[in-house]
Structures are given as C-alpha cells and as structure tokens.
N, C-alpha and C positions, 0 to 999 in steps of 0.2 A: 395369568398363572400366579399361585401363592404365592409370596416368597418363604425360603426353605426356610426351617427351623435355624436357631443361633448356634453355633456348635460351641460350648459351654469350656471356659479353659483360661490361662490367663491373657493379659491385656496383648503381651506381644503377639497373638496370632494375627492381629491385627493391622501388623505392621508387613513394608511393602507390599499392599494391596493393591489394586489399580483404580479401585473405586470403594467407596464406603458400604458396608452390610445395607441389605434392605430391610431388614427387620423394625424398622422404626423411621418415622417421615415427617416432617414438621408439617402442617397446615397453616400455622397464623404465628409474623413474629410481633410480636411488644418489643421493638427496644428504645431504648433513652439513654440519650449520647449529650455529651456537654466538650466541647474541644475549649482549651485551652490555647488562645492562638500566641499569646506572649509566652507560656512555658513550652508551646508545642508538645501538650499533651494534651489525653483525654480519658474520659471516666467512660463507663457503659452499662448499664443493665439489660439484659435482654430475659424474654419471659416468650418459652415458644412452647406452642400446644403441637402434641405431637399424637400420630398415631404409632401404637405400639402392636402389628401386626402377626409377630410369630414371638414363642417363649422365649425371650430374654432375661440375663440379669447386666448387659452393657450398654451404651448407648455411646455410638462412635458417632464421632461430629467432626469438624474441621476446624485449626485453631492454627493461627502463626503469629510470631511477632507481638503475641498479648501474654498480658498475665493476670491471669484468670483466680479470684477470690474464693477457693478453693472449700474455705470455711461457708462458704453463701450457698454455695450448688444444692438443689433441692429437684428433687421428681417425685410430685404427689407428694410434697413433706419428708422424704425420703433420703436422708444424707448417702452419697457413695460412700461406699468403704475403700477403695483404693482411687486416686484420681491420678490418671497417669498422662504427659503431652510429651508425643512424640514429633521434636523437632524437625527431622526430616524427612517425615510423612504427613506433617503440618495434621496431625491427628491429636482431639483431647477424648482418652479413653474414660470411661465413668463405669466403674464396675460397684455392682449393689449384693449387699448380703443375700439375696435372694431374687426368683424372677418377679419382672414387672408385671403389672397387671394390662392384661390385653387391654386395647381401645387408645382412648383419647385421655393425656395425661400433660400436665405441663411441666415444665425442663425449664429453671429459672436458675440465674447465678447472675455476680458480676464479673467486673473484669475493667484492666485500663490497657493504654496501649500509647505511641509518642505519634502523632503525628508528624511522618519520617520527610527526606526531602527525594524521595523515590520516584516520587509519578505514579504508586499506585496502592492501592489499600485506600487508609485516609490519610493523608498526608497535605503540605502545608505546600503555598506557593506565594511568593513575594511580589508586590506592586507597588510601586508609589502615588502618597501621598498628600498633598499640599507639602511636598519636598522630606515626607517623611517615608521611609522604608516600614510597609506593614506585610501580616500576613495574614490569607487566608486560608479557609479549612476545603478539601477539595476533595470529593472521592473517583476512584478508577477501579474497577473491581472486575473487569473483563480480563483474566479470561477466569483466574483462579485466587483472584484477590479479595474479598469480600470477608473470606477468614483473617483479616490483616486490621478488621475492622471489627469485628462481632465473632462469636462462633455461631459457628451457621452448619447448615448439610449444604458444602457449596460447590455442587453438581448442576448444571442445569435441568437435567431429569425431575427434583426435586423440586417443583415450583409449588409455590403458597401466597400468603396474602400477607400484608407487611403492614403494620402502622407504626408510624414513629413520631418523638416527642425530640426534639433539641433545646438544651437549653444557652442560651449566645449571650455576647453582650446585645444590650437592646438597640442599641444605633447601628446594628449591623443585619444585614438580608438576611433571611434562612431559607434557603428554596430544598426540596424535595421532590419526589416522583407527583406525587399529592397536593392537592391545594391543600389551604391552609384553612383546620376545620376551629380552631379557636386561639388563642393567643394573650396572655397573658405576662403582664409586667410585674417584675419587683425590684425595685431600684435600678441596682447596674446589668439586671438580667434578664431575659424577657424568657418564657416559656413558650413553644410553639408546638403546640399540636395539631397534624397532619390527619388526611382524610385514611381511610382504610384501602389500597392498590386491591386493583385484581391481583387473581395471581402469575404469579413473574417467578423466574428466578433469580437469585441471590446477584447475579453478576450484573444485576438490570439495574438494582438499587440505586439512589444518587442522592449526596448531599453537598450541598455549595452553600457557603459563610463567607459574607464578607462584605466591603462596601463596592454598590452596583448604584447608576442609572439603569435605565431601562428604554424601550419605546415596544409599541404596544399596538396588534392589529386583531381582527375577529376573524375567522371563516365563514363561510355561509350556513355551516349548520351551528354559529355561534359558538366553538371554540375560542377559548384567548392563546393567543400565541404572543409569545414575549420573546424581545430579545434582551440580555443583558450582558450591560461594558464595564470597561471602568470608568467612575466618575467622569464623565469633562468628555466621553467619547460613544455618547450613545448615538448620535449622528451615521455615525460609521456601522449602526446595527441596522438600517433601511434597510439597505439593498439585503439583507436574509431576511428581515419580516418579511418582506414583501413574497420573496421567493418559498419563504418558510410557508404564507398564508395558502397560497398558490398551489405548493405541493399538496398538504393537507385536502386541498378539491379536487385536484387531479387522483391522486389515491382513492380517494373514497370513492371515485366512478371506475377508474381501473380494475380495482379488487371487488367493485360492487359492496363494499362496507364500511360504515362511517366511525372514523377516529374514533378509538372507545373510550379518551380521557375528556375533561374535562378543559383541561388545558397545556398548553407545550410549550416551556420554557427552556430558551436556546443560550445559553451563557460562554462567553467567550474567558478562557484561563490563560496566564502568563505563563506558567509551568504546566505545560502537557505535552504526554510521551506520544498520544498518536495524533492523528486530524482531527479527530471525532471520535463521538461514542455515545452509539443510540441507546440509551438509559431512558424507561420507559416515564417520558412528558416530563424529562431534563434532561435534554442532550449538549454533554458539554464539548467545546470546541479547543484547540490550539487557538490562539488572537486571528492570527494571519490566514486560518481557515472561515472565519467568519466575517471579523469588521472588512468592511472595504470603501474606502474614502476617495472621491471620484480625483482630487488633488494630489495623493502620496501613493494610490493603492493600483500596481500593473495590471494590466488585459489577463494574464495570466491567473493569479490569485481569485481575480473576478470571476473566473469560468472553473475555479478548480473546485468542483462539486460534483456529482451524479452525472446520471446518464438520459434515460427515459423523459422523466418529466420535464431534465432540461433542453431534448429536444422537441417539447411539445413547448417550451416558453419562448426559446430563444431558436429557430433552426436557422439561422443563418449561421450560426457557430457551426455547424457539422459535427456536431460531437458524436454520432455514428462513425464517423471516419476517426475522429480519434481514439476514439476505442481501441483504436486496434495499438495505441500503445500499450495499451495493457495485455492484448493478445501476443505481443511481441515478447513481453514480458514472459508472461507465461510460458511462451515455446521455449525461450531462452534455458529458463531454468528447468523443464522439464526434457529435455536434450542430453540431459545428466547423467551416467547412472547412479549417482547418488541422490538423485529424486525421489518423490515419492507421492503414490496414490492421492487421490482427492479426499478419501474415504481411508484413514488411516487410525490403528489403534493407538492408542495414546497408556503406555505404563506407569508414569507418575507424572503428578502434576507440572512439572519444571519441563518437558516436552510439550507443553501447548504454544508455548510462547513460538518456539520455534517452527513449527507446522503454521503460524499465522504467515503464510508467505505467498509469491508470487502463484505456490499450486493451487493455495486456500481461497485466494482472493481472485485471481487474474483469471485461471483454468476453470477455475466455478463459475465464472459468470462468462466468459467463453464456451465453453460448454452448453450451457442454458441459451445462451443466443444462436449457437450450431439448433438448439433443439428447436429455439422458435421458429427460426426457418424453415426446418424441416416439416415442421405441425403447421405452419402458418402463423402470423400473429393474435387473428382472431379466437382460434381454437387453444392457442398459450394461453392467453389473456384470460378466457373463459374458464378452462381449467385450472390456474390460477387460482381464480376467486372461488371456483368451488374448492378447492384444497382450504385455503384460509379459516373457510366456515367449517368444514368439517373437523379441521383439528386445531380451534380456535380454543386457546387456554389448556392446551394438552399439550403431549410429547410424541413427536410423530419419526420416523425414519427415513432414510431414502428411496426407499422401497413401497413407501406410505405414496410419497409427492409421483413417484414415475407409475402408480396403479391408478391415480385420479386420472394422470395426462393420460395413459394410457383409455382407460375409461369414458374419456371426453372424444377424443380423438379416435379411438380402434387402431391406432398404430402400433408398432412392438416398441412400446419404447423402455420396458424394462430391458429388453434384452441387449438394448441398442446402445442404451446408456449406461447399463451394467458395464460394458469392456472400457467406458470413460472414463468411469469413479474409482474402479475397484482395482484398476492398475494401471502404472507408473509409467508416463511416455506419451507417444502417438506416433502416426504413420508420415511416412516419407511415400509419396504415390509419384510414383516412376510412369510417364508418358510418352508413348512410341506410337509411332504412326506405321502402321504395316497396308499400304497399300490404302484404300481408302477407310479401312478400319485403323482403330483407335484401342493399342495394348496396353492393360494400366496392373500396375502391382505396387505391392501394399510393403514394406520394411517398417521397423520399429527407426525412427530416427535417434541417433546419438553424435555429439559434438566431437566424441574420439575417434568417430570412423566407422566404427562397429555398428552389428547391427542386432539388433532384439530380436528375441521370440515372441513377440506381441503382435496381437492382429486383432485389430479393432471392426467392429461397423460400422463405416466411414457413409457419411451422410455425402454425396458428390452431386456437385454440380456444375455442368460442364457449354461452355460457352464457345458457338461456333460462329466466329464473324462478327457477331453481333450479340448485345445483351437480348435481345429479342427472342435468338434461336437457341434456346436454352435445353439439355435433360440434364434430369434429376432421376437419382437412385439410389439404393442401396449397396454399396461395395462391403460383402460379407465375406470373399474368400481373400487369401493372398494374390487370385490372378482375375482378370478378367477380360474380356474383348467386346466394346460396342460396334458392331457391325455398322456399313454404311453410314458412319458421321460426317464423312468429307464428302457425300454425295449431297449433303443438304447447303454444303456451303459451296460449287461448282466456281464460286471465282479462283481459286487453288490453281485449276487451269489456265484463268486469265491471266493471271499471277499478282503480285502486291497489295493483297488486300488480307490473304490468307493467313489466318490466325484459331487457335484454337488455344482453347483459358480455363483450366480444373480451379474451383473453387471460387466462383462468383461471388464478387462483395466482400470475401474474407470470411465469411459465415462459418466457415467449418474450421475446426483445430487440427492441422495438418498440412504439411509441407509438400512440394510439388517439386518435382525434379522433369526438366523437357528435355528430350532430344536436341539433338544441334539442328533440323530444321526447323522444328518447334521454337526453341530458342531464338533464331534471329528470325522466324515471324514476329513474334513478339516485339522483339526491339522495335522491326517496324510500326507495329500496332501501336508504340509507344509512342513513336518519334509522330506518327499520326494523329494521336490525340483519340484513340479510340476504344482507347479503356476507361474504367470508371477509376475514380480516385483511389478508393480501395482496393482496386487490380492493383492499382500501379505499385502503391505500397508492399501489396503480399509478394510482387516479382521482386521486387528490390530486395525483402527483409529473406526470403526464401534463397535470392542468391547467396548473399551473403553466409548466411549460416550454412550453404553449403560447401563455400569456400574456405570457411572455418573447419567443416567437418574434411576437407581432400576429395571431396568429390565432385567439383568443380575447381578448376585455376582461376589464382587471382587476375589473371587476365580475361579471363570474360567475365568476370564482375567489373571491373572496371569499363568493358567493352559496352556492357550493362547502363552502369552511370553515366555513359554517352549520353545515353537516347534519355536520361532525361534535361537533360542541357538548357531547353527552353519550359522547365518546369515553373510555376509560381506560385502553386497551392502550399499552404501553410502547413496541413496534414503531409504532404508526400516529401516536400524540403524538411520537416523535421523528420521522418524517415533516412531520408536519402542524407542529413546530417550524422546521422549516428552510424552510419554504414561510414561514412568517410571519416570519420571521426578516430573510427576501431581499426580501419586499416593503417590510418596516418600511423598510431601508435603503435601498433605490431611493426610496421617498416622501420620504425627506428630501430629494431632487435635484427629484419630478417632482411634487410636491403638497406643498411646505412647509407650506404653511396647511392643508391638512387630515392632516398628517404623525403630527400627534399624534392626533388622533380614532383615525388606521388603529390606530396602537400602543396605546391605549384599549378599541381593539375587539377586540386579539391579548390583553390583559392578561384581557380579561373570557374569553374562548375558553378560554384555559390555566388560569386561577386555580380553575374549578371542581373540576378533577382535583388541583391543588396544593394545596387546603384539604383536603379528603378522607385524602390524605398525609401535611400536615403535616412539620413539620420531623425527628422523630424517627421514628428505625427501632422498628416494631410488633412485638412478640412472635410468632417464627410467618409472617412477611410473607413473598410471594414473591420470587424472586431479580428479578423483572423490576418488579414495585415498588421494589426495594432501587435497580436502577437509575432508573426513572421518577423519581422522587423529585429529587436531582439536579438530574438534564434540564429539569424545570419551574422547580424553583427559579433557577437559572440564567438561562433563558427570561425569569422576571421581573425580575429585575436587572434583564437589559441592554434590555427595554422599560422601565425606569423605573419601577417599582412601588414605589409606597414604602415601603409597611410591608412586605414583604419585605425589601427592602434597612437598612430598620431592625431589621430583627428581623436580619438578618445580621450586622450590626455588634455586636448587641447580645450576639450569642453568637460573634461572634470576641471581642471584650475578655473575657469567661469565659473563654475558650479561651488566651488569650492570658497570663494570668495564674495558669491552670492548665492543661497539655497533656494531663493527663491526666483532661480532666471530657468527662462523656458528652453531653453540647450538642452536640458538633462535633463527632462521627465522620469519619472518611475520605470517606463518602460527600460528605457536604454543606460540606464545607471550601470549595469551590472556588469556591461559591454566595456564602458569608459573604464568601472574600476580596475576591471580585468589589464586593461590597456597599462595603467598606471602602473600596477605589479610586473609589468612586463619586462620594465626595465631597472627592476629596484633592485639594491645592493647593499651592502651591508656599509660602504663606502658613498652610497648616496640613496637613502634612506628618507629622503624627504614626502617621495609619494607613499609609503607604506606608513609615514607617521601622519599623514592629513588623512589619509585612510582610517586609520585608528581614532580620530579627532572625530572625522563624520561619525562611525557608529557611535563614538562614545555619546555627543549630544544627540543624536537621533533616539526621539520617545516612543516609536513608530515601529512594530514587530518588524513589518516588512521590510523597513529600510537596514536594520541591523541585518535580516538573512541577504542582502543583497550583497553587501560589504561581506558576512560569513560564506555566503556560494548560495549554489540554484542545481547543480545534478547529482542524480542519484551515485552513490557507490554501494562499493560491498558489505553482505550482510554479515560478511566473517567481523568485518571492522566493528561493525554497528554494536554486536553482541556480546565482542570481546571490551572496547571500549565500555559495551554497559557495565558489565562485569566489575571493571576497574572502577570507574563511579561509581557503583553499590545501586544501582535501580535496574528496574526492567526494561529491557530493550522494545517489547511490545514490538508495534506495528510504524513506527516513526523512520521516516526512508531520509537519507544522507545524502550531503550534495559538494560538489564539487567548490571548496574554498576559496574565494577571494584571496585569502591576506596570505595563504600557504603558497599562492599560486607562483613563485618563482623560481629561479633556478641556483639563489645565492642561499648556503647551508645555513648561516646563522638566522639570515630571517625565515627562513623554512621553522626551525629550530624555537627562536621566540615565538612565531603564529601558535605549532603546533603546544606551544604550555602554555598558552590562552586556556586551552581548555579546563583547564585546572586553577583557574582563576576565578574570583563571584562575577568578573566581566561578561561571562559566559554562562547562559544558562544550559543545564546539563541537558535538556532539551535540543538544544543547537549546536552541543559541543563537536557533534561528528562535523558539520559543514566544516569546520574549521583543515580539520584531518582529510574532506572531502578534496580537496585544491591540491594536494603533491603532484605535480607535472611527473613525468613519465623523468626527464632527466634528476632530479632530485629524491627520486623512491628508495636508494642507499640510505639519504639521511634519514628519511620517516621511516625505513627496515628496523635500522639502529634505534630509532625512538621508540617506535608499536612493535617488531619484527614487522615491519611489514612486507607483500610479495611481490617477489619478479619470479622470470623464469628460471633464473636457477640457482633460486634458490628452496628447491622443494624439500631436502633431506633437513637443512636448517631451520626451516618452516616446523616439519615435523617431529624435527625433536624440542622446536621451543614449545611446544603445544601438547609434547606427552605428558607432561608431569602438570596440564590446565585444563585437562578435559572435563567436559561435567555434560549431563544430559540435555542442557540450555542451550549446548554451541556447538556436539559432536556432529551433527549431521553436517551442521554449515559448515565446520573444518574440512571436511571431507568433501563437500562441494568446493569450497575453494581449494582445496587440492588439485581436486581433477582440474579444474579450469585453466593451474599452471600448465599442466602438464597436456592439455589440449591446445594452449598458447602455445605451446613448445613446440607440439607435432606439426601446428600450424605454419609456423615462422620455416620447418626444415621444408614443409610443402612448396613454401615459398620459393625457398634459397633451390631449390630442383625447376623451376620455370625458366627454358631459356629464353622463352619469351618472353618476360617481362621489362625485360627495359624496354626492346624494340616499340610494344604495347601501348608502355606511360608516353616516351616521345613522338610516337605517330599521333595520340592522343592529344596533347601537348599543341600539335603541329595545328590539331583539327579546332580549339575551342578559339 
C-alpha cells in the first residue's frame, strides 16, 4: 500500500507521534564518525540517500542528545527553511520552501554529540592500562538509541545499507559491523574504511574503539570469528571462540542458511547495560558474559548462554530443564494484572525499554517451545528455515511467522497462538477426577486471587502413570471432560502407583491446579521417582504460586516440599530453593513465632544434598554438581545455618590471607562472603572491610559481582536507580548484594553509597542495593523508599510526583506485588494448621 500523502502544515504536527511519516525512507547511510576518547566527544557526518515517496516539503528523522550543524543540512542542495529538534520526541524536523522532488535524493548535514557514560548511544567505558585509566568509544543502540549517535530514521521497519568511515587514534582497533575495506594512516590518526552491510536496521549498527587482543578461529564455510579482550586477557576468550565457531555450523544447518557476513567479531566491554547485544558481525558482551578463565571463572558464568545449540554442544548440562527458569519467570510476572501482552503497542519511544521484560523475553520464547511441541520439532525446525528465507532482509509480522508454520504444518496455529501474543495472562487448568473420567477447566490465573476473562487454546498434555501413556489435544473451551483416562491406567485400583500429570515436560505456559486425590497421588509419584525432572519442577513452582494466590494453604505446600526431601538434581533443588526461600521471608511478616521452625525445616530439606557435596569440588564431578554445590551453600547462609556460615568464614580468612589456596574456588566464594557479612557490625567491621579489600584488588569482572551479589531483584529498583544515575536501565537483571547483606544499619547505609562512588560501576550498581535482607528494608526504604508491606500509600505518594513512561507500568507492578504479599501473609495468619504442619514436618526430616 502507498504511503499517504504529507499533510502540509507546520513542524509541530509532527509531535507526539508514535512512529515517524512514511513519506520518505533512507536506503544507504555514509557516515564518518571520529570520537574523541580523552575529550569524550565526537564529530559526525552523515550523507543518507533517501527515497522521497509521496509530496512532501519535510523530512522527519530521529535526533537526541546531538547537535546538529544546522548551517550544513542539505537535500539535493536544498537548504531547509525552518530546522526544528524536538527534544522529547527525539525528532529533527527539516521543513523546505517547497515540495521535494519524488524519488531518490540525498539528506547530508553534520552534527557532534559527548560520548556520555550511559551504556547507550555512543558512549565511553573505562579500562585499565599498564596501571593507567583509559577509555574507550562503545556503541548500544537497541532498542531506540542509534539517534544518540547520528540522525537516522531509527525504526526498525526502516532497514538500509550502511557504510562507515571512523577516524581513531592509529594504535587503537576500530571494529565495525563490516570488515575492513581500506585503511589509511596520517600521523596520530588512522582512517578506516568499512565494507558496505546489507541491509539492517539502525539499532544493529556497532562501533567498538579501543585497545584489544584478540584470538581468532574459522567455520567450515570459512567465516572469521574473533574474539576480543582486553589486553593481557585474551586466553579467557577460548572457551566463546570455540562455542562462537560451533554455533555458527550448527545454525547454518538448523535454518538451512549459511551466515551471511563475512565475519563475526565478538568483544567483551567493561561498561555494559545488558549481557549481550546481537549487532549484525559485532556482537558486544558484559566481560562476565563472555571471558571465562578455567582458574577465576564459576560453572555458572560458563553455562550462562543460550539454549538450543547448547544443548546440542554440551547436554549433560540439561539446560532444557533449565529453561524452565525462565518459564518461571515468565508466569511470575504475567500473574499480574498489570502485565502485559506479548504483542503490545508501544506510544513513544521511552516505553520500549520497559516492555523488554520477563513478557518480551521469558513468554516469547516459552511460547515458541509450547508451539514446538505441539508441531513437533522437526516440522518447527523446517518451518523455521523456510520463514527465514522468505522474509530474509525484509519486515515481516507476527502474523507473517504463524502463516508459514501454519503452512508447513496444516495446524491452526494462527488461531492457537493469536490468544498467546495478543493478550495478557494464561490459564490456570483445574483437574478433577469424576469417576473414571477426567474434568478440566481453563481460569485466567492472577497472584491477587481473582480471576480473568481470558481463555486461551491451551496446547495439553496429559500423562497417565507413565511418560509412555500420554494424550495430547486441544483445550479451546473453558470446560472439558476426557472420558475414560483412568481406564487406561487400571493400577488406580491396585492402588499406589496411581497418578495422573497436565502438562508434560513443562512444555506449555499454564498452571495446573489438582484435586486433593490428585494431589497426594502426585506426592507419591514424587516420593517414587517417577516423574521427569521437569514434572517435578512445574508441581513445585505451580504449588507455590498457588499458595501465593489463596488457593491453596501453605500447608500443603509445604506438605509438597516433603516429598522432595531425597532430591539431588541441580535443576529441581534450585526450584525447590526459591519456593523456600519466598516462604522463609513472607513468615517473618505472617508467622514470626513460628518464622524460625519454617527456616529450621528449609535448613533440614537442603542440608542433606549439601553434606553429600560438601564444600569442595570432587575429582570427575558433574558440571551441574559444580553448580548445585553453590546454590545450597548459599541457601544455608541466608536461612541461618551455622556451621555452614562458620565453616564459610573459616575458609574466607584462608582465602583471604592467601588468594591462591584451593578452600575457596570461584564457585563457592559467594557462599563464604555471604557468611562473613553475617555477622558484621558496625562495632566489629573487620569482615566487611577485607571484603572491600578483595574486590578492590580483584581485576577479574567476576570476582568483584561475587563480592557485589549473584540474584536477581526488582525491576521497580533496577529503573528507578537507572533513572538516578542518568542511563538506561535496558535489559541488565539485579542481584542480591554481598556487602548490603547484614542486618547493622550503618553498614547497610555505607554498602548502599557505594553505588555512587567510581568504585562501582554503574553497571553493577543495583547488586550492591540487590543484598538488603528482609530485616534491614527500613533502612534501604529511608535511602531508595524502598518496599515492604505496609508501606503501600507511602510507596505511592513517593512516586506521584516521579512518574514518567520508562517506570509507570513497573510502579504499578510493584504495587500490586505488595499488596498480593499482604493478602498472602493474612491467608497465612487464617491456617490453623500450620504450626501443627511445620512440627509434624520437623519431626519427619
């Protein structure tokens, strides 16, 4: 379809738009960029051939944070008469005495801009070298940043072809999307010009300056694949070439299409906001997401990558089973009703940020694995690659990807995946047994009780006895009844073996609610060993959230974590952690007098798989022990275990007084520190100051986030703290602090203005905020406002006069989540059985 004429008027119509006019489209940019890394600034030229599609005299483009040479702007020779940049619609309007001439015309100006210390545009990041503090020049242009750097049309719709020229000092890299098509010196500056990209959009673009090693491997279709460090630490880049080369062959047979660059240059940065960021043949990383050094760097870090192709390198990892933290994830925060669709409009630009969340990432790729299931893998896979080719270097839809699969397969799967994308939620499928038939009904699930008018078509799969006896179907109304299910499994009459399990493997997104016979079949099935690992997880995570929501008591969740008592799988103990973890700290609100028995009863659950382990790595141990290991110890710290927490200290002061003794591996550091903070106090202060001592000489990414924390928290904090720092919060997840971890105010108080020190990079700053223990959240209130339960009205009014469209939605989520903590805690305090419960419990471990 044309796009419509320009509707002719001044600059401001232009403003609060959602998207830029189509009336005009770049093809091809020219630009030439020179950064200044000692002034941390930069020059830019840019010259973009544009088509000029429908009668215009404007040409609206994307502009922030620059300032644009206004005297320079030229179209076809053509000065604007009015040049107008509206700052907070990051729009530079260009209005001409008259309309442009149709077709292809080019749009040249200059323009400079500071290389900010944000994390995103182009912007600067610090390193050391030979003991000296440099910087380099670094770009981030996902989601809406690339106007931060050039003016561009920075939509992804608008993709084109790019060639660029940097000009650097000459003893410094310049890497780019492009190899490098000539290069040229003059004294202190070298000129480098770049090959011409297909075309991309704007937020693909990549430029990294600065000083690099490297190390260096081929593919088989003779790709170069690089990786690059800093100086002195390219050792630490193997282990991703290697995986890097790897991937690259496995892709190309997956998709059935061979890498379309020439080469893929992977560079590790000190200052960055997310993990990663696939920027087309320069994908830059966080340090700690890439190097990994077989001496300094944990089991952890090693495996924190993808999914697919790392179960085709390494499948002893299981990382299908852990996937499902991320499907945990997902349910989590889409339990909400402040959630939101897959498939969500977006009104100005400062809302992308916030949509890149648990729905964006976690729900889309849970979804996609519900679907491959459902198609089968071979028929996904196949479908797939024909999708790829068909809208290879174009703009495709949702709508586009479910008519191929659809196509390849003959399944409905527009219809089936429409109710996934296009709205907010999923089902809660309620399981009854009515004689030998099997009654299932569909609810919208929600964390505050309630229930939705949402009704999805729920992909089910339903397991009786055994993985073996398996249906599979379509659940498209609210009710349903599979006749005869219990006639296929006849031991029901034998009795003890009988079990019946919705949702095989975890494949589908949607929560399961059983009957009370139903229910303690299961436990048996559990206590048997006759579910898969990912049963086990989905019963556990699915109780849980239902005793969150009041529709189950916390006494049979707990009744629940019985049956896994003799668990040892690494996957289902870091489940079965986080479920105890969340209760622990809800009972210090809803059952202080019996607060300590529950974490008594969690220390006894976990301790038996942590003696087995032990503090030291075993000759020969698997990778998923290496991580278990850790996870548990940890676990016991922060329930209060003592002799763990003694035995931590006991091997941090070894460690401390030698870095290089085998007590404290990488793995279990985190454990120890934790131990150490345990007992610090503003009156004996000595472990929090050799704490400070380690990060401050550790060179080593990872070893400083061990010392700053390891789990995630809230994205209210993440956004607001970004806010405060002046950067974007992006996609960068928060972890639970070391140094904040106590319970003495003052050192709470010194941790938490770390973050506002150059000790800290603003990168890492949340971990620090991530550690406030549940007793000490008064003080961090008073510092962040941060939340408890009741404090929701105070919440709210520190937050009216800070709202902005970067953090309203997350405000609002973290609202509700007090106020579902709150309903939770009264649910609680209404159980009269729960003490009885913890100490029959108690009685039995």
């Amino acid at each position: 379809m044309a796009p419509a004429p320009a509707t002719e008027g001044p600059a401001d119509q232009f403003r609060g738009q959602a998207r830029l006019p189509r009336f005009a489209a770049p093809r091809r940019y020219e630009l030439r960029l020179r950064p200044d890394l000692d002034a941390c600034v930069f020059t830019g030229a840019a010259s973009v051939v544009l088509d000029v599609s429908a009668p215009t005299r404007f040409l609206v483009l994307n502009a922030a944070d620059l300032a644009v040479d206004r005297a320079s702007i030229r179209f076809q020779g053509l000065a604007p008469a009015e040049v107008s940049l509206f700052a907070d619609d990051e729009i530079l309007v260009l209005e001409f005495d008259g309309e442009l001439p149709l077709g292809e015309g080019v749009l040249a100006m200059n323009f400079n801009g500071t290389l900010n210390d944000q994390m995103r545009g182009f912007y600067r990041s610090k390193y050391e070298y030979k003991g000296e503090t440099k910087n380099m020049a670094v770009t981030q242009f996902e989601a809406v940043d690339a106007r931060r750097c050039f003016p561009c049309w920075d939509e992804p719709a608008f993709k084109a072809k790019f060639r660029l020229t940097l000009e650097v000092p000459s003893e410094l890299v310049a890497l780019s999307n492009m190899p490098v098509a000539c290069e040229t010196i003059a004294g202190p500056i070298k000129t480098v010009h770049y090959e011409e990209s297909p075309l991309m959009s704007t937020y693909l673009v990549a430029i990294v300056v600065g000083l690099f090693d490297y190390v260096e491997g081929v593919t088989s279709e003779g790709n170069k694949v690089r990786v690059y460090t800093q100086v002195g630490k390219s050792s630490q880049g193997k282990f991703a070439l290697d995986v890097g080369v790897k991937s690259l062959n496995f892709y190309k047979d997956y998709f059935d299409t061979p890498y379309p660059l020439p080469k893929l240059d992977m560079v590790a940065i000190p200052d960055f906001a997310a993990g990663a960021m696939e920027n087309y043949g320069l994908v830059t990383y966080r340090e700690v997401s890439l190097l990994f050094d077989e001496q300094s760097s944990s089991a952890y870090f090693k495996q924190n990558m993808s999914h697919l192709s790392v179960d085709s390198f390494f499948p002893q990892w299981n990382i299908w089973t852990q996937f499902l933290d991320s499907t945990t994830s997902a349910l989590k925060l889409d339990s909400l009703a402040e959630s939101h669709p897959i498939e969500v409009e977006i009104h100005h630009a400062s809302e992308v940020d916030e949509i890149f969340d648990a729905i964006s990432y976690d729900k889309g790729a849970s979804v996609i694995r519900m679907l491959q299931s459902y198609l089968g893998a071979e028929r996904f896979q196949k479908a797939l690659a024909s999708y790829i080719k068909k809208y290879a270097y174009s703009n495709a839809k949702t709508e586009d990807l479910w008519a191929v699969l659809e196509e390849v397969s003959g399944e409905p799967v527009k219809d089936l995946m429409t109710t996934w994308t296009k709205q907010q939620g999923y089902p809660v499928i309620s399981v009854k047994l009515k004689g030998h038939d099997v009654e299932l009904e569909q609810d919208q699930f929600l964390l505050d009780g309630s229930s939705g008018a949402g009704i999805w078509i729920v992909p089910i799969t339903l397991g009786c006895c055994s993985h073996d006896k398996q249906k599979k179907f379509l659940l498209k109304h609210k009710h349903d009844n599979i006749k005869a299910i219990v006639s296929q499994c006849d031991s029901r009459q034998k009795g003890g073996n009988f079990w019946i399990k919705l949702n095989i493997d975890e494949t589908g997104f949607y929560r399961v609610k059983y009957d009370d016979e139903l229910t303690a079949a299961l436990r048996n099935a559990l206590q048997a060993k006759k579910l898969s690992l990912m049963d086990e997880i989905g019963i556990v995570d699915d109780a849980h959230a239902l005793s969150i929501a009041c529709k189950q008591t916390l006494s049979s969740l707990l009744h629940l974590l019985y049956a896994y008592c003799d668990e040892a799988d690494y996957s289902v103990l870091s489940h079965i952690n986080s479920v105890t973890s969340s209760v622990a700290k809800i009972s210090i609100d809803a059952t202080p007098d019996l607060a300590g028995d529950i974490k008594e009863l969690f220390i006894k659950l976990l301790l038996l798989p942590a003696k087995k382990l032990g503090w030291d790595p075993k000759d020969g141990e698997s990778h998923l022990d290496a991580m278990l290991r850790p996870m548990l110890l940890v676990a016991l710290v922060q329930l209060g275990h003592d002799k763990t927490i003694n035995e931590g200290v006991r091997r941090f002061q070894i460690f401390f007084d030698d870095r290089n003794t085998s007590l404290l591996p990488p793995d279990t550091r985190k454990a120890a520190y934790l131990s150490v903070m345990h007992n610090v106090s503003s009156t004996n202060r000595s472990g929090y100051d050799a704490l400070l001592k380690v990060y401050r000489e550790s060179a080593e990414g990872e070893e400083k986030l061990h010392v700053l924390g390891s789990y995630l928290l809230s994205h209210l904090v993440l956004t607001m703290l970004a806010d405060i720092l002046g950067y974007s919060e992006g996609s960068v997840s928060l972890s639970v602090g070391t140094l904040s971890s106590c319970q003495d105010k003052d050192i709470v108080l010194e941790s938490l203005n770390l973050i506002f020190t150059d000790e800290v990079r603003n990168q890492d700053a949340y971990r620090v905020l991530g550690g406030v223990i549940i007793e000490a959240r008064e003080t961090a209130w008073s510092w962040l406002k941060f939340t408890s339960k009741e404090k929701e009205a105070e919440i709210s009014q520190f937050f009216a006069t800070r709202t902005k469209p970067g953090y309203e939605r997350t405000l609002k989520q973290s609202l509700e989540k007090v106020l579902i903590n709150a309903r939770w805690i009264e649910g609680i305090r209404s159980e009269a059985e729960l003490s009885r419960t913890v100490h029959e419990l108690l009685n039995k471990l």
